[in-house]
PLY file of the C-alpha trace (Angstrom):
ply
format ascii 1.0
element vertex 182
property float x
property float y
property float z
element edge 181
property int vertex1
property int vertex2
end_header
-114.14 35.26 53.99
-110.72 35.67 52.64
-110.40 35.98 48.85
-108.65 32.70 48.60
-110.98 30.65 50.02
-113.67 31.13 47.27
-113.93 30.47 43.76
-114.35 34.31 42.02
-115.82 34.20 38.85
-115.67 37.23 36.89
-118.32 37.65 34.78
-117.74 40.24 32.00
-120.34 42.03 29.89
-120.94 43.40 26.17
-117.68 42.61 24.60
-115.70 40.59 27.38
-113.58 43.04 29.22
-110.74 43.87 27.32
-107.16 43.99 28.52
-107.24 47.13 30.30
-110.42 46.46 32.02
-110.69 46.28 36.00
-112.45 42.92 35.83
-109.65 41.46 33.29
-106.72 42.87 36.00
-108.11 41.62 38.68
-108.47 38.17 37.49
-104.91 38.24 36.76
-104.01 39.80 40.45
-106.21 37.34 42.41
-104.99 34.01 42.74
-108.79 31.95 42.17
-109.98 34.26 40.02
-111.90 32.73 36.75
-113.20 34.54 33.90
-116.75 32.73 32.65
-116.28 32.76 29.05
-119.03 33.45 26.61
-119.42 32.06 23.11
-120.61 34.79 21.40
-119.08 38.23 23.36
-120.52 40.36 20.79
-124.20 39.11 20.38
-124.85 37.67 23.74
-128.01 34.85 24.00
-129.68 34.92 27.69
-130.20 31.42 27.58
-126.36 30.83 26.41
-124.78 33.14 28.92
-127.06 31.87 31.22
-125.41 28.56 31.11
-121.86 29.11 31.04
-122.36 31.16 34.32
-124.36 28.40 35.70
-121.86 25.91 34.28
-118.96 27.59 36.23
-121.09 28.22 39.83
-121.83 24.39 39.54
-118.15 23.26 38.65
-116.23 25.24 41.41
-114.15 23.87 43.79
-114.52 26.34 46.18
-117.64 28.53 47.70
-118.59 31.11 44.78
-118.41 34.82 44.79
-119.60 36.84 41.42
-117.80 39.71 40.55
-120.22 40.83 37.35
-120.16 43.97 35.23
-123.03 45.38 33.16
-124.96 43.05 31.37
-122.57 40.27 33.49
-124.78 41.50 36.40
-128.08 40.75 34.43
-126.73 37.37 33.26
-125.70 36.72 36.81
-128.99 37.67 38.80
-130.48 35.50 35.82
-129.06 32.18 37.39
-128.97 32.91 40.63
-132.30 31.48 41.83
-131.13 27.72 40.32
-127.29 27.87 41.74
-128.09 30.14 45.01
-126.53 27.18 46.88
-123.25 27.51 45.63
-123.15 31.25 45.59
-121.52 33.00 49.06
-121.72 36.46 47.40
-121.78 38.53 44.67
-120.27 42.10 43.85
-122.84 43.68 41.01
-120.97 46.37 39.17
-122.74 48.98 36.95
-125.62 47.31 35.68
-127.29 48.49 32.70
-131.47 49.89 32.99
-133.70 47.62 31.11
-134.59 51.12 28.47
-130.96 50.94 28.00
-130.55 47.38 27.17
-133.70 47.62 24.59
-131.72 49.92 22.46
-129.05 47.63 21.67
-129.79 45.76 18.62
-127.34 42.95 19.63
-128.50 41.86 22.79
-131.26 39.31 22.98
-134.41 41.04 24.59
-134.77 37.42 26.49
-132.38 39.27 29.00
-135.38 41.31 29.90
-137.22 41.59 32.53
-134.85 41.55 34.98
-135.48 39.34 38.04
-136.54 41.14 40.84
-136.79 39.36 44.03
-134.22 39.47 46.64
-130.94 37.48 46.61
-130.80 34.44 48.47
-126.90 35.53 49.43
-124.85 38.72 50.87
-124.59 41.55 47.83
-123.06 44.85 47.33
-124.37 46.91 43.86
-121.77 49.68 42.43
-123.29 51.95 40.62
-122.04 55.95 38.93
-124.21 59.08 39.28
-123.64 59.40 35.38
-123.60 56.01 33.56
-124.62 56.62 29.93
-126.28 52.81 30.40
-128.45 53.57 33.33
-129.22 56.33 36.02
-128.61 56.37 39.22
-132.53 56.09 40.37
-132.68 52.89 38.27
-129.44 51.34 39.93
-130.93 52.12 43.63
-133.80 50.39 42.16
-132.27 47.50 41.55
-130.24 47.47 44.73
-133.25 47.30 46.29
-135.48 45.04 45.28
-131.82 42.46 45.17
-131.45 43.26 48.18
-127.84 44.44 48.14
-125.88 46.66 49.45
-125.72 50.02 47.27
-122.20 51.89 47.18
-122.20 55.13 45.58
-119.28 55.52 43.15
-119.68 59.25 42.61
-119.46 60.54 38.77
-117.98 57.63 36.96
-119.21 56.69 33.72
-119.98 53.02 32.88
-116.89 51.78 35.90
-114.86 50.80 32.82
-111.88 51.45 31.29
-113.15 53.69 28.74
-114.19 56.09 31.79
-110.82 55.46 33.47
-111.40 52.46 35.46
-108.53 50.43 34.75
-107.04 48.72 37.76
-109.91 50.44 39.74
-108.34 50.41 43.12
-111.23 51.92 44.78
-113.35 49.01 44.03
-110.78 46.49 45.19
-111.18 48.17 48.10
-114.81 47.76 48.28
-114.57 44.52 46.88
-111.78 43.20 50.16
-114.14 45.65 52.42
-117.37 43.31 50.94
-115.35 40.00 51.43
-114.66 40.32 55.03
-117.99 40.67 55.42
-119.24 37.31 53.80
0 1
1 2
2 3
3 4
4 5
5 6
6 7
7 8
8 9
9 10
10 11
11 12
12 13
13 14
14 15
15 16
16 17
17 18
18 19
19 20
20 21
21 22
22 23
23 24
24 25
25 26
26 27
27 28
28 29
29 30
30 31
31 32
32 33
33 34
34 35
35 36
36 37
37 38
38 39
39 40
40 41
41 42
42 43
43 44
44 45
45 46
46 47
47 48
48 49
49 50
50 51
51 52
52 53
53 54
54 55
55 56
56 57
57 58
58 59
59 60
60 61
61 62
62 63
63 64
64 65
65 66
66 67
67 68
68 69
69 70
70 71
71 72
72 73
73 74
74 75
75 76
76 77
77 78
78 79
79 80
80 81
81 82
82 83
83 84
84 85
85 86
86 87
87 88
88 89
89 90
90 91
91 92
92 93
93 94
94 95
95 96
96 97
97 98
98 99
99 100
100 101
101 102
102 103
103 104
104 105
105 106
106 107
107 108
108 109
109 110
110 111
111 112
112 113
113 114
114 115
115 116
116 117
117 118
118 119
119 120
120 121
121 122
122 123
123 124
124 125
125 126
126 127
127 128
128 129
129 130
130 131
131 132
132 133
133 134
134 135
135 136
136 137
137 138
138 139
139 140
140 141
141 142
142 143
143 144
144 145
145 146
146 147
147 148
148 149
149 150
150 151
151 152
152 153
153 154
154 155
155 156
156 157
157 158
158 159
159 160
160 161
161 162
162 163
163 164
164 165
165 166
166 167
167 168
168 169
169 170
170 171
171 172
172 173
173 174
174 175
175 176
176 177
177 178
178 179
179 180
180 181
């Protein structure tokens, strides 16, 4: 599947991507590439994010692919059971361990537990050898029991642009790489 034939909806986490993020440059270097905004970016409510992803899966024009980050990816796996439908893909980046997430004070718990079953659609999870908001064990984890693909990004951090991931060319690679494949 070629980028342009599918609605991308970039799903950010805690705090919304900023500008130098690799999920905010990318939505300004792909052509139908839509950020799903959040109401609150700071205290995020499951049942609120949960919505405004389902909200933009439902309203696209075009087959869906997620590109999610962090707690995007929770949010994400969240609604995919009710929109899988709609959804041709989704590329999971870096998400956070359920430990993790408990220690924020601003995050609802409601986000927890995670779904576990396998994806109803084609899935590749990113994860770092030395994310501060999850180990590696807990990504594969996860991988598994999705069901997606898991690509090993070596040591780097949280995949954001506080640990240098700013246009993040070696995920657009992976990302194109993943597209073909859907």
């Amino acid at each position: 599947m070629r980028s342009s034939d599918a609605e991308l909806l970039i799903i950010p986490g805690l705090g919304g991507s900023g500008p130098d993020h690799w999920q905010t440059r990318w939505e300004q270097k792909l052509s139908t590439a839509h950020r799903v905004e959040q109401r609150d970016w700071e205290k995020p409510r499951r049942d609120e994010w949960v919505r405004a992803v389902a909200s933009a899966i439902e309203g696209a024009p075009r087959p869906v692919v997620l590109i999610a980050h962090s707690l995007g990816v929770i949010a994400a796996v969240h609604v995919a059971r009710e929109t899988a439908p709609w959804i041709k893909g989704a590329f999971l980046v870096a998400p956070p361990s359920e430990e993790r997430l408990a220690s924020v004070a601003e995050i609802d718990p409601a986000f927890r537990p995670f779904p576990r079953g396998k994806l109803r659609f084609s899935s590749v999870l990113v994860a770092s050898r030395d994310d501060t908001y999850s180990d590696f064990a807990q990504s594969e984890a996860l991988a598994r029991d999705w069901g997606a693909k898991l690509i090993d990004a070596g040591a780097a951090g949280h995949i954001n642009a506080d640990s240098g991931h700013g246009p993040w060319p070696e995920g657009l690679l992976q990302f194109a790489a993943f597209m073909r494949r859907i």
